[in-house]
N, CA and C atoms as an extended XYZ file, in Angstrom:
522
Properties=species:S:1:pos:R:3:atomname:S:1:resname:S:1:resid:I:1 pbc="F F F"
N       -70.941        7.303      -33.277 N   UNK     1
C       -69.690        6.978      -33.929 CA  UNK     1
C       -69.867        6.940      -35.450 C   UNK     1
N       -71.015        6.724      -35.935 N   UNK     2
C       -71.404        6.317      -37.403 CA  UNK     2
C       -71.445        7.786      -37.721 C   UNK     2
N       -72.062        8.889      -37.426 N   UNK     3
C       -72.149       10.454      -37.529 CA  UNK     3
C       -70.163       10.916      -38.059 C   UNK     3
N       -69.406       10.344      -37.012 N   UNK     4
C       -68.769       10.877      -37.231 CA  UNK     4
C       -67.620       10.611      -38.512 C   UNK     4
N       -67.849        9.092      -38.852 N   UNK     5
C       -67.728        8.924      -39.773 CA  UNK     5
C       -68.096        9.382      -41.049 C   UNK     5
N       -69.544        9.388      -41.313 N   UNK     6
C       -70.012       10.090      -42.342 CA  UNK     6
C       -69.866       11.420      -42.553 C   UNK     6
N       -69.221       12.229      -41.282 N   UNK     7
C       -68.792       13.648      -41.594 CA  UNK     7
C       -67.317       13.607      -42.221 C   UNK     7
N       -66.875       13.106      -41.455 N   UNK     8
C       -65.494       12.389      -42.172 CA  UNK     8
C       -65.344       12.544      -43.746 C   UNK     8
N       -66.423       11.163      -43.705 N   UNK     9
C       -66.195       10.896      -45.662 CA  UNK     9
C       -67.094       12.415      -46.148 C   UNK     9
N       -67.503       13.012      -45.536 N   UNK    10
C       -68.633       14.078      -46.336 CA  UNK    10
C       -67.538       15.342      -46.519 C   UNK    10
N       -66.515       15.635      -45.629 N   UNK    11
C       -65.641       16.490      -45.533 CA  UNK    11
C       -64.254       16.028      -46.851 C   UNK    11
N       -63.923       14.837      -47.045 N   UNK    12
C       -63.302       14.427      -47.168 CA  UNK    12
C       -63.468       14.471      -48.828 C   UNK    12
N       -64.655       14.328      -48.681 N   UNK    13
C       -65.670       13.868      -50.698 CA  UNK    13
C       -65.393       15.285      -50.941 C   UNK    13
N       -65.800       16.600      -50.265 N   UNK    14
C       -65.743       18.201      -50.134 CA  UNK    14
C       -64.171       18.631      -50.478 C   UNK    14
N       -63.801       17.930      -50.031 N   UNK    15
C       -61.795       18.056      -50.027 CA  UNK    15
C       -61.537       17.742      -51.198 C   UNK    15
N       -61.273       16.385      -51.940 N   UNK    16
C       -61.335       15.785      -52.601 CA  UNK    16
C       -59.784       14.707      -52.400 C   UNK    16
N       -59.647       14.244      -53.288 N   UNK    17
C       -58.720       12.969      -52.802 CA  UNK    17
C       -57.054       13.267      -52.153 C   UNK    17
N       -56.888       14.859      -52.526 N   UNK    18
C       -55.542       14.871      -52.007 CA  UNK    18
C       -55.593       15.510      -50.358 C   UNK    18
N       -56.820       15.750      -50.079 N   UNK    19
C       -57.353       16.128      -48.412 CA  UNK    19
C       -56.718       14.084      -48.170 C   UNK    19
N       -56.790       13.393      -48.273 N   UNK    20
C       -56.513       12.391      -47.537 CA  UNK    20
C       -55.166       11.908      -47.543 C   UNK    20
N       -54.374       12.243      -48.967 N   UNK    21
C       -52.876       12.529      -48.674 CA  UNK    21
C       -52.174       13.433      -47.488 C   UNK    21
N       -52.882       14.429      -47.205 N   UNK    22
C       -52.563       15.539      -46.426 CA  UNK    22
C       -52.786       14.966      -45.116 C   UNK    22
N       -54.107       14.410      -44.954 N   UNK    23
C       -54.470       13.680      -43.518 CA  UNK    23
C       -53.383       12.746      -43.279 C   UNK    23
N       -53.073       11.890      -44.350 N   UNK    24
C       -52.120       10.546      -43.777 CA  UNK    24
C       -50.802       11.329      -43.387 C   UNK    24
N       -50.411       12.259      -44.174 N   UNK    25
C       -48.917       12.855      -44.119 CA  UNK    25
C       -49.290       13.888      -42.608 C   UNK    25
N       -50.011       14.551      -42.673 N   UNK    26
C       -50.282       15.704      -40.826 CA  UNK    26
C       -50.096       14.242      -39.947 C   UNK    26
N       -50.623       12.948      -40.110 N   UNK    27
C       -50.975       12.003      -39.587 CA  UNK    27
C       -49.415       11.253      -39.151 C   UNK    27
N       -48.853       11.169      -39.698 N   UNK    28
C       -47.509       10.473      -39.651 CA  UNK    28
C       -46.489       11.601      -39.154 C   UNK    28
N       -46.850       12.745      -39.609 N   UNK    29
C       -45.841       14.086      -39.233 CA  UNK    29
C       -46.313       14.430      -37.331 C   UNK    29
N       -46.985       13.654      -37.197 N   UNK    30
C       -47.615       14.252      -35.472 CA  UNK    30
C       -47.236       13.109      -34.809 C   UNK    30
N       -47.291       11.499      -35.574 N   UNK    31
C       -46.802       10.524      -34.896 CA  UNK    31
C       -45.062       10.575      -34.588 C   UNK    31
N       -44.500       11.718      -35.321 N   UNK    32
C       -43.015       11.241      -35.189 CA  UNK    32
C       -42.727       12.345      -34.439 C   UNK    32
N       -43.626       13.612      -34.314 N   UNK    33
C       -43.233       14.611      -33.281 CA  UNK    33
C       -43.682       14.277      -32.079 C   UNK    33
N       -44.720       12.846      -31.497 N   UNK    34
C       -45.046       12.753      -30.159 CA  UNK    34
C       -44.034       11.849      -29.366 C   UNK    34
N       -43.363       10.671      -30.466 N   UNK    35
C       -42.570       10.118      -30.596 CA  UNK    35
C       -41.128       10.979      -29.534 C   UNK    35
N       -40.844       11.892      -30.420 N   UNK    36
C       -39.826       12.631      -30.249 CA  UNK    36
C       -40.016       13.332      -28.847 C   UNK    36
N       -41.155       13.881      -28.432 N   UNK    37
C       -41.870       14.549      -26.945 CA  UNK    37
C       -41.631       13.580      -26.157 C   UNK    37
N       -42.325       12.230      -26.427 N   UNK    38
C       -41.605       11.408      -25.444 CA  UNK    38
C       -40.107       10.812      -25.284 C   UNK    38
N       -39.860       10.885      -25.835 N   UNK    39
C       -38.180       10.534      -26.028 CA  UNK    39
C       -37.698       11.380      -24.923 C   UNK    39
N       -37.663       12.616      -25.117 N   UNK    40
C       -37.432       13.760      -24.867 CA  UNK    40
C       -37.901       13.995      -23.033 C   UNK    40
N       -38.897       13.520      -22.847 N   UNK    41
C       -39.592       13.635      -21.445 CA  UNK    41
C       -39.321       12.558      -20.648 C   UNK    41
N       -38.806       11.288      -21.642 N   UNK    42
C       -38.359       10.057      -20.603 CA  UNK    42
C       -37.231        9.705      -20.937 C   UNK    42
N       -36.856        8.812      -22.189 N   UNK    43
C       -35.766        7.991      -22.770 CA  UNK    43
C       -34.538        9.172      -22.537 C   UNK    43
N       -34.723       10.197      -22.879 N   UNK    44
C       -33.398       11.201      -22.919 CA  UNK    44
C       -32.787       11.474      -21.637 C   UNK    44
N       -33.555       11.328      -20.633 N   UNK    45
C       -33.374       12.383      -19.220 CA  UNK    45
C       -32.287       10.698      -18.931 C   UNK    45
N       -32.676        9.342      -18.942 N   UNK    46
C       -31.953        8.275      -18.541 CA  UNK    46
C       -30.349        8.054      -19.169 C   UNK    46
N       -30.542        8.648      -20.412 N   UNK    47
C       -29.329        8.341      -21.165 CA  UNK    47
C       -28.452        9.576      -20.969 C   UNK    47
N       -29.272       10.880      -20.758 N   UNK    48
C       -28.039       11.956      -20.347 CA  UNK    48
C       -27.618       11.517      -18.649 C   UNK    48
N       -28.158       11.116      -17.365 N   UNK    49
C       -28.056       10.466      -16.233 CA  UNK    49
C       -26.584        9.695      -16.798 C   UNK    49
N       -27.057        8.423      -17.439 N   UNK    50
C       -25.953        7.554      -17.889 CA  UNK    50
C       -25.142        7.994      -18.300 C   UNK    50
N       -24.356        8.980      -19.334 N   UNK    51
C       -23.451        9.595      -20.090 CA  UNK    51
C       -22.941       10.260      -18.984 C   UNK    51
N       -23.891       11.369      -18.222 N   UNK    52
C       -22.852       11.894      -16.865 CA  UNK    52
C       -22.203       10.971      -16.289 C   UNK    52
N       -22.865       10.222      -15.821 N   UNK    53
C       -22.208        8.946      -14.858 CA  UNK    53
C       -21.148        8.353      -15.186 C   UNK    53
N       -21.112        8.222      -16.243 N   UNK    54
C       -20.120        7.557      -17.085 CA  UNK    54
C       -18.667        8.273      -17.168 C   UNK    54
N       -18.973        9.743      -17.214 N   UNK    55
C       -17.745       10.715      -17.667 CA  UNK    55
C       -17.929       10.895      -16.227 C   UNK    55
N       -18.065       11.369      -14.979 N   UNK    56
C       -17.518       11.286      -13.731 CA  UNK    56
C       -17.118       10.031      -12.859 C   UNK    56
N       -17.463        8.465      -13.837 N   UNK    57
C       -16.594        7.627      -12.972 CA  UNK    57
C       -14.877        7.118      -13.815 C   UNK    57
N       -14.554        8.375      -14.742 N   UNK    58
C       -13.381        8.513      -15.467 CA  UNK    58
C       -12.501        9.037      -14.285 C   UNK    58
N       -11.401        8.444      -15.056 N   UNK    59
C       -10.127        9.180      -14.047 CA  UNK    59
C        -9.913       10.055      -14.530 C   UNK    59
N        -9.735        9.692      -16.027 N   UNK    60
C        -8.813       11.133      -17.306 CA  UNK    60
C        -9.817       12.199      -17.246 C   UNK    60
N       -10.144       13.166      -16.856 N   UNK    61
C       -11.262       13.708      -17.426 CA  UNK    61
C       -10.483       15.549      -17.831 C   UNK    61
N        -8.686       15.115      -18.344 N   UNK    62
C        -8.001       16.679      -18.710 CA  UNK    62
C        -7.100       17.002      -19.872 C   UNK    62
N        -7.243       15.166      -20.442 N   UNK    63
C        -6.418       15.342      -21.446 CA  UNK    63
C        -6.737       15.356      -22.685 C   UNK    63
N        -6.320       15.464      -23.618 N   UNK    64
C        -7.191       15.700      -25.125 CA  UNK    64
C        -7.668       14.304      -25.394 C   UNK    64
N        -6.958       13.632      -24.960 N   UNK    65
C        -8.285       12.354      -25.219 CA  UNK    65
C        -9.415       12.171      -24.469 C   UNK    65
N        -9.316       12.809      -23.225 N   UNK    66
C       -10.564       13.041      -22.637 CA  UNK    66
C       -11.477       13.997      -23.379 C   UNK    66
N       -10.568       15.129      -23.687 N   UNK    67
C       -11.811       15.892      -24.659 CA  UNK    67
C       -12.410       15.541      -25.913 C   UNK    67
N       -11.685       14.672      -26.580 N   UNK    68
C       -12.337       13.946      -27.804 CA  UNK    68
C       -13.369       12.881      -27.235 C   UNK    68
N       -13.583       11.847      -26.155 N   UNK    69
C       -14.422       11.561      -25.504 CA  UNK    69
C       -15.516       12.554      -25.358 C   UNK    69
N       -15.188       13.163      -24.612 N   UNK    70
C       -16.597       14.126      -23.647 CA  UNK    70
C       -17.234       14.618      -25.059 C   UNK    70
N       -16.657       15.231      -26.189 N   UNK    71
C       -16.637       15.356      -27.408 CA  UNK    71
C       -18.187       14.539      -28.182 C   UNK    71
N       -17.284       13.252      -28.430 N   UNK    72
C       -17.917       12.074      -28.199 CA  UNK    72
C       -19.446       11.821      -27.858 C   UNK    72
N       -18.985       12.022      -26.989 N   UNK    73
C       -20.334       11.790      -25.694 CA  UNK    73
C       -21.396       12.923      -26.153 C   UNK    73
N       -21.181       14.109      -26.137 N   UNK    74
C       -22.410       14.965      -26.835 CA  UNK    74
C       -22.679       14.805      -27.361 C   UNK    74
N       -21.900       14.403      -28.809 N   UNK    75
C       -22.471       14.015      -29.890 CA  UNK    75
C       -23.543       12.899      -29.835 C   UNK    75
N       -22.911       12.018      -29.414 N   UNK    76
C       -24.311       10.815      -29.256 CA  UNK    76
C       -25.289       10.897      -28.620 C   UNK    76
N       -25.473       12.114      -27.791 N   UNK    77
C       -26.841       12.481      -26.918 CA  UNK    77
C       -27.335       13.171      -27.884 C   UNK    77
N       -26.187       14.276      -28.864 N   UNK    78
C       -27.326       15.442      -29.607 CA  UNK    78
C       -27.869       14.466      -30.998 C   UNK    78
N       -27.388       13.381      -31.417 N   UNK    79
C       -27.882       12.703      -32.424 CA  UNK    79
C       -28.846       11.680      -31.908 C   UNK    79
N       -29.201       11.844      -30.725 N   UNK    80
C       -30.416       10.754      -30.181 CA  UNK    80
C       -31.680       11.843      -30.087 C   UNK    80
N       -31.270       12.941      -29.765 N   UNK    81
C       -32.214       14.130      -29.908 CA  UNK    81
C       -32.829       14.770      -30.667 C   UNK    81
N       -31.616       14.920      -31.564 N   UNK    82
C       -32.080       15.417      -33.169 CA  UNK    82
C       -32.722       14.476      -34.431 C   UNK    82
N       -32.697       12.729      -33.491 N   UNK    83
C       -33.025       12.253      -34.534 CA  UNK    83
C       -34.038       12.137      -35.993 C   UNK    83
N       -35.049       12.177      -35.657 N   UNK    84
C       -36.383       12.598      -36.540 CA  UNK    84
C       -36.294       13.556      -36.970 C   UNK    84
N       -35.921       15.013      -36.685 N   UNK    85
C       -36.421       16.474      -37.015 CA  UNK    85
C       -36.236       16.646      -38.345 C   UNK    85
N       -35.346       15.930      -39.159 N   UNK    86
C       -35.299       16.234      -40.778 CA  UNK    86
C       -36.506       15.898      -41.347 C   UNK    86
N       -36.678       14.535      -41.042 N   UNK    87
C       -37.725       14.075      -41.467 CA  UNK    87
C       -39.091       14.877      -40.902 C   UNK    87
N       -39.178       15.247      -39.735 N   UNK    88
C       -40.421       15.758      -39.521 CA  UNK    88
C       -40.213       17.567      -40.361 C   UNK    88
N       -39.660       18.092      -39.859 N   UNK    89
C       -39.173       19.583      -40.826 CA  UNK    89
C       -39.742       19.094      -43.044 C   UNK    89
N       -39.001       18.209      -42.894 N   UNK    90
C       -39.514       17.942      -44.404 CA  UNK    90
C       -41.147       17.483      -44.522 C   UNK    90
N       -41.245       16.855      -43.729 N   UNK    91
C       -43.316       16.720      -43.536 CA  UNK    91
C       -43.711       18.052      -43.681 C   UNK    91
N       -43.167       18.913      -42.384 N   UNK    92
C       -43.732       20.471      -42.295 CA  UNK    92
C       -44.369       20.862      -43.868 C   UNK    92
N       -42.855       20.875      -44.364 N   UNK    93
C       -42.721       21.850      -45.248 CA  UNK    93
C       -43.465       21.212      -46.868 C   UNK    93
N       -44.055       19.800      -46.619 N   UNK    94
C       -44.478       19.080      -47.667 CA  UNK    94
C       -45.975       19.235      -47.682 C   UNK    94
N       -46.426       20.078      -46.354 N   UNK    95
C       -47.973       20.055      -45.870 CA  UNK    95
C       -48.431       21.177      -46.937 C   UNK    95
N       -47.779       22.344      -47.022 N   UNK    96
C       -48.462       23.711      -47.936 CA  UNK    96
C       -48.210       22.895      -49.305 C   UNK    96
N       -47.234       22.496      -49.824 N   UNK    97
C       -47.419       21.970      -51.446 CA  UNK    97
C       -48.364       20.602      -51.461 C   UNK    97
N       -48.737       19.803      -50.962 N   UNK    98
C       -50.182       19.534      -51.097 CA  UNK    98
C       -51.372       20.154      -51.185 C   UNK    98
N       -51.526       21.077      -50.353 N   UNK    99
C       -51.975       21.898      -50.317 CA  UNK    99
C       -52.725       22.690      -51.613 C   UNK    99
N       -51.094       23.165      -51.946 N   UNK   100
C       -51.321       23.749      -53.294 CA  UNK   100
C       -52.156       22.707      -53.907 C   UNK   100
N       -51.379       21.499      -54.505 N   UNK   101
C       -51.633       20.477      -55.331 CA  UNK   101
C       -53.216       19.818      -55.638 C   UNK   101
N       -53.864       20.673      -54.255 N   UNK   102
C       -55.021       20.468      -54.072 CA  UNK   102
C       -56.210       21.685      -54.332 C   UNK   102
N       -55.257       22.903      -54.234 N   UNK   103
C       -55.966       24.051      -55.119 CA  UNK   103
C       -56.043       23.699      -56.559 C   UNK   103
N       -54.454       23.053      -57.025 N   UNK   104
C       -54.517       23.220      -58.615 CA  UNK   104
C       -56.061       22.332      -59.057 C   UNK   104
N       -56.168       21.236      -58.077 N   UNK   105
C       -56.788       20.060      -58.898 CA  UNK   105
C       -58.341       20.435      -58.464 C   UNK   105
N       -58.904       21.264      -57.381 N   UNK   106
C       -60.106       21.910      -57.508 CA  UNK   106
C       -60.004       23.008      -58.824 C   UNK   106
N       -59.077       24.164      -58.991 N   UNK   107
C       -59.301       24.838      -59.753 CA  UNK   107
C       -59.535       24.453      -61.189 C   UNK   107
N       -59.060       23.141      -61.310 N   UNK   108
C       -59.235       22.170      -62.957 CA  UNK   108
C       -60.498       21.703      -63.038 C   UNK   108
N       -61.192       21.434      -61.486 N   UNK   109
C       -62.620       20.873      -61.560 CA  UNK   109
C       -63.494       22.478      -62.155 C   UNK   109
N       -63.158       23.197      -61.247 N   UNK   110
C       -63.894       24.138      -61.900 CA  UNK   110
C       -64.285       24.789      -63.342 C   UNK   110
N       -63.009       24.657      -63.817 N   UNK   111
C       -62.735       25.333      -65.000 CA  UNK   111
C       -63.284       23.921      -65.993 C   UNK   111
N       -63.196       22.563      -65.723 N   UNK   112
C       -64.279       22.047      -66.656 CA  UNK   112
C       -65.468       22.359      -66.284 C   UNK   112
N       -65.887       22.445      -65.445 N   UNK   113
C       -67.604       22.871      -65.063 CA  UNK   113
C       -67.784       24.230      -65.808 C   UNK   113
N       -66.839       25.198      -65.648 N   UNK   114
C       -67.251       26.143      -67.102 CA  UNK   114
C       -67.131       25.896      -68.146 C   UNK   114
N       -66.317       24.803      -68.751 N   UNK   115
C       -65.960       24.302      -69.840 CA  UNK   115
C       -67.350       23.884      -70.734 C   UNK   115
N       -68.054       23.271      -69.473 N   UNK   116
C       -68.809       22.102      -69.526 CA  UNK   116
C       -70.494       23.463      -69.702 C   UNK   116
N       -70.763       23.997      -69.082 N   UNK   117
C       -72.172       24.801      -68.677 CA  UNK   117
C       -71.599       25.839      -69.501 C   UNK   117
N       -70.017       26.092      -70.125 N   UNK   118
C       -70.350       27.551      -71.065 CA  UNK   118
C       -70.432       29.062      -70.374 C   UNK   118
N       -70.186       28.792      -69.440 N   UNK   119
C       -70.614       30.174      -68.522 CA  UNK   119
C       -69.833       30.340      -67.333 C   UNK   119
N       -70.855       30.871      -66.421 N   UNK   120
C       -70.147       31.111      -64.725 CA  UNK   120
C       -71.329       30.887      -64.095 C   UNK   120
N       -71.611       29.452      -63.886 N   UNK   121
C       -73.189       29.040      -62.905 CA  UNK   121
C       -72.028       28.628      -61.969 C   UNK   121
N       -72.614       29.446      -60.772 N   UNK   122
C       -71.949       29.353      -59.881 CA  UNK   122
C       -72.475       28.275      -58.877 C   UNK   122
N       -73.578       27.394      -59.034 N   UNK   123
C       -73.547       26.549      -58.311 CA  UNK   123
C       -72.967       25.133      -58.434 C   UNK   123
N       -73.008       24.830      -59.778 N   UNK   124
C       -72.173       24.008      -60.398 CA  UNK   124
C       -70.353       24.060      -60.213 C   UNK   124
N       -70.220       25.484      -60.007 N   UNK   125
C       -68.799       25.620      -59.840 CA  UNK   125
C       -68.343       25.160      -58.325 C   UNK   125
N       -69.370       25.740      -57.499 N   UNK   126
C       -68.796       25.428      -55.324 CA  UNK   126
C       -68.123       24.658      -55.135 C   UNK   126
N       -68.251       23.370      -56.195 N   UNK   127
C       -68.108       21.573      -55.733 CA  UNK   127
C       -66.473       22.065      -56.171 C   UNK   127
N       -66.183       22.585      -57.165 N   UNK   128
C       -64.374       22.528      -57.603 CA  UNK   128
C       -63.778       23.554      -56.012 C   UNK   128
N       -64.473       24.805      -56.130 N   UNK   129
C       -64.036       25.976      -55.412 CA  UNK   129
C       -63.749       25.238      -53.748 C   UNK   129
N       -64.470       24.483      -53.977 N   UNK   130
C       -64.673       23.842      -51.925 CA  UNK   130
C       -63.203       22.677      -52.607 C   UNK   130
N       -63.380       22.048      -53.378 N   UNK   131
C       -62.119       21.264      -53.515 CA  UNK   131
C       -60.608       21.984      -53.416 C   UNK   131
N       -60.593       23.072      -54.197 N   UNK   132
C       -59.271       23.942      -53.927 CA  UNK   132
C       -59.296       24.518      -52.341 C   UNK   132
N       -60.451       24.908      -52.253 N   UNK   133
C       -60.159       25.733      -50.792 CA  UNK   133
C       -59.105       24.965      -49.348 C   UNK   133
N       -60.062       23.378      -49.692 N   UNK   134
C       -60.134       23.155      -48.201 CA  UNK   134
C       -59.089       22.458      -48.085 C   UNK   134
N       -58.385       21.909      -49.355 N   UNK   135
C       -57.224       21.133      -49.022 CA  UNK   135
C       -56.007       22.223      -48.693 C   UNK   135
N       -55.856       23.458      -49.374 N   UNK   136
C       -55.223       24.228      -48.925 CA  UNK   136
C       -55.102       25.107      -47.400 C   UNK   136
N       -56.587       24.966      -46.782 N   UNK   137
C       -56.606       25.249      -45.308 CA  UNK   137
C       -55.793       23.956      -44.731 C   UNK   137
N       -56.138       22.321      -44.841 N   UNK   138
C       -55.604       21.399      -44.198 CA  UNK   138
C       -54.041       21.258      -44.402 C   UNK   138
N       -53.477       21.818      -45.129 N   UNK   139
C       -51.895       21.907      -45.438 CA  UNK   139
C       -51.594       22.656      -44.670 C   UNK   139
N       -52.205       24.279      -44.365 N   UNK   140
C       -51.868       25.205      -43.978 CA  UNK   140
C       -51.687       24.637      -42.477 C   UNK   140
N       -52.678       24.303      -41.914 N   UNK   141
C       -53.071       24.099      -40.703 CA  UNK   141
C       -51.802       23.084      -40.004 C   UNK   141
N       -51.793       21.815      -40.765 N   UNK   142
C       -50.678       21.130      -40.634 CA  UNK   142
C       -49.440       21.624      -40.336 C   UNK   142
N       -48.890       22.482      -41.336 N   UNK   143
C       -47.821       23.067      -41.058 CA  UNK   143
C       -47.489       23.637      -40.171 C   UNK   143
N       -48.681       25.003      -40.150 N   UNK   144
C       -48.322       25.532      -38.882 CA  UNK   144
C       -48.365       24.657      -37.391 C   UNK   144
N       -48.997       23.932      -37.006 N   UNK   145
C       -49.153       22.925      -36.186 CA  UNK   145
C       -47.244       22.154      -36.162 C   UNK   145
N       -46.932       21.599      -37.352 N   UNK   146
C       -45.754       21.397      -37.558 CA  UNK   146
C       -44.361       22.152      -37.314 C   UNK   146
N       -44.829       23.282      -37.745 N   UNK   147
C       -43.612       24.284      -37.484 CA  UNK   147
C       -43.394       24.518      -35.566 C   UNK   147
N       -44.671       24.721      -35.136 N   UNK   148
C       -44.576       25.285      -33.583 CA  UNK   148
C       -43.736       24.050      -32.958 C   UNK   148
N       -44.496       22.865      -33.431 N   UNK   149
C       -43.924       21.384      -32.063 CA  UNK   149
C       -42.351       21.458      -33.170 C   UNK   149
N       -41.848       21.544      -34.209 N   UNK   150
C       -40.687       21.520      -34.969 CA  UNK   150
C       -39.567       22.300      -34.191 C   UNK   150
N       -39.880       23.652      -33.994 N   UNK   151
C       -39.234       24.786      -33.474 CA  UNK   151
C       -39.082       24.267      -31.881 C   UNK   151
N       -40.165       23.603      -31.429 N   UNK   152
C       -40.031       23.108      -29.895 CA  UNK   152
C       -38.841       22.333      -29.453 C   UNK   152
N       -38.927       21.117      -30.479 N   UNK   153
C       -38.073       20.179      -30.791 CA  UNK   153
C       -36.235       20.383      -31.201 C   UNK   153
N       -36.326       21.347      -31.685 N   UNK   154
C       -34.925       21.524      -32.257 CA  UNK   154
C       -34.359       22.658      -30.870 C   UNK   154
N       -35.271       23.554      -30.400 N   UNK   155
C       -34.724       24.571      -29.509 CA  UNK   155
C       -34.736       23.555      -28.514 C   UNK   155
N       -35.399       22.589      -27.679 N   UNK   156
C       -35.192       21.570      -26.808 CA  UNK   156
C       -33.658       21.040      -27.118 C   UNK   156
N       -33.668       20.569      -28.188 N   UNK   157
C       -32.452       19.517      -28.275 CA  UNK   157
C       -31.211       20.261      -28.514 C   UNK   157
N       -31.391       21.603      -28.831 N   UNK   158
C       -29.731       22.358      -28.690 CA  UNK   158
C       -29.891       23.007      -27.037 C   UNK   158
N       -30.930       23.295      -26.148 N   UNK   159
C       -30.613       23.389      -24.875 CA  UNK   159
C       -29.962       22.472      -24.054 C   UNK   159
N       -30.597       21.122      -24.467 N   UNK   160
C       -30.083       19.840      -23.863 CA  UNK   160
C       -28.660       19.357      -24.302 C   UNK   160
N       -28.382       20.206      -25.617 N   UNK   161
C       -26.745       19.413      -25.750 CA  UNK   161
C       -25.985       20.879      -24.899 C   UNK   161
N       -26.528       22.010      -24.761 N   UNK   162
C       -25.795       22.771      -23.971 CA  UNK   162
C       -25.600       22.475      -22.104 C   UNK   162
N       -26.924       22.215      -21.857 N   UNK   163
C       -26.622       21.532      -20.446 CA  UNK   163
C       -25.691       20.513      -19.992 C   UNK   163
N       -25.845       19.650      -21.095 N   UNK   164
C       -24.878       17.936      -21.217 CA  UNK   164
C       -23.506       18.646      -21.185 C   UNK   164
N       -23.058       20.077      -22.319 N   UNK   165
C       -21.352       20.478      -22.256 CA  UNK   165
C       -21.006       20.622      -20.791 C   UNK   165
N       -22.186       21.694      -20.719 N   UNK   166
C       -21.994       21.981      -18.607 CA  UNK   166
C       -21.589       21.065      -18.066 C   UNK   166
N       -22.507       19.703      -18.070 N   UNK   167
C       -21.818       18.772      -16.814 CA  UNK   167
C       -21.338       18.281      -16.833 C   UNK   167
N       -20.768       17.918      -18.372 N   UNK   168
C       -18.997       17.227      -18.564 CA  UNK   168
C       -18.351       18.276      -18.475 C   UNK   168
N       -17.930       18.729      -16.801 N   UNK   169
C       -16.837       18.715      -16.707 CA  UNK   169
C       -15.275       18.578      -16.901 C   UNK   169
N       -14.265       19.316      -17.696 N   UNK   170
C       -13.155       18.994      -17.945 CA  UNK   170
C       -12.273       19.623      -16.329 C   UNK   170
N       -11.369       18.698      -16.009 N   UNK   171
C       -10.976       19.167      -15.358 CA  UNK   171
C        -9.054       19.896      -16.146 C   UNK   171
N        -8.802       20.754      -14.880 N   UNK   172
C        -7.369       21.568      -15.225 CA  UNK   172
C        -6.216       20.746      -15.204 C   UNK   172
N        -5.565       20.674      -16.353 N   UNK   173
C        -4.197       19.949      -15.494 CA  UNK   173
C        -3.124       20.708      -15.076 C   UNK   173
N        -2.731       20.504      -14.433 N   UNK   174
C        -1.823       21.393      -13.428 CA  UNK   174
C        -1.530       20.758      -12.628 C   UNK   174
């Protein structure tokens, strides 16, 4: 357990300080998309159950106030669904500009180390070059990671408000 720690901080020292902005933010951006998976796999399936139930133990279920109801009623399933995704979509998309932010601030280490040695000693330089690199892989990585469960999430929750129109039923009046 101590190993893996010290790879940790050794990766992390290699990164440099905005690799741990990026970790906390991938870190919080995965807690609100598992969040949302479960919602989605338990809490949702009970409350669309309930909302049907609800609109088939109606009498009205043909008149325009029934349809502003049933109306209604989607809406508050698709805003229990959609809740997080702004916020997680804006994580996504906050993972590559750290990223960057973390090239700029290796590429500044570097360029004093030439500042500093007068030249291009390239071993003196690795320590900036590994600082730009790697925070820009951990943004990258994030994101994309972000975008796939993001895209999951939003195509889930407009299937589920299309199923929910299906089974509210309007009936004909006639």
């Amino acid at each position: 357990m101590l190993e893996l720690f010290e790879s940790l901080r050794d990766f992390t020292e290699t990164g440099g300080i905005v690799l741990l902005f990026i970790g906390g933010l991938i870190f919080t951006m995965w807690l609100l998309i598992l969040e949302r998976i479960i919602y989605v796999n338990s809490g949702h399936r009970q409350f669309k159950k309930h909302v049907i139930a609800t609109w088939q133990a109606r009498t009205d279920r043909a008149s325009w106030n029934a349809e502003q109801i049933r109306q209604a009623m989607v809406s508050r399933v698709s805003l229990k669904l959609k809740y997080s995704l702004p916020i997680i979509q804006a994580l996504v998309a906050l993972c590559p500009l750290l990223g960057l932010m973390g090239t700029v601030t290796g590429m500044i280490q570097v360029f004093d180390v030439m500042a500093l040695s007068g030249g291009g000693n390239a071993r003196s330089m690795a320590a900036g070059v590994s600082k730009a690199t790697i925070p820009t892989m951990a943004g990258m990585v994030g994101a994309l990671s972000g975008v796939f469960a993001s895209t999951w999430l939003t195509r889930t929750a407009k299937t589920e408000r299309t199923h929910l129109e299906d089974a509210l039923i309007m009936q004909r009046q006639g």
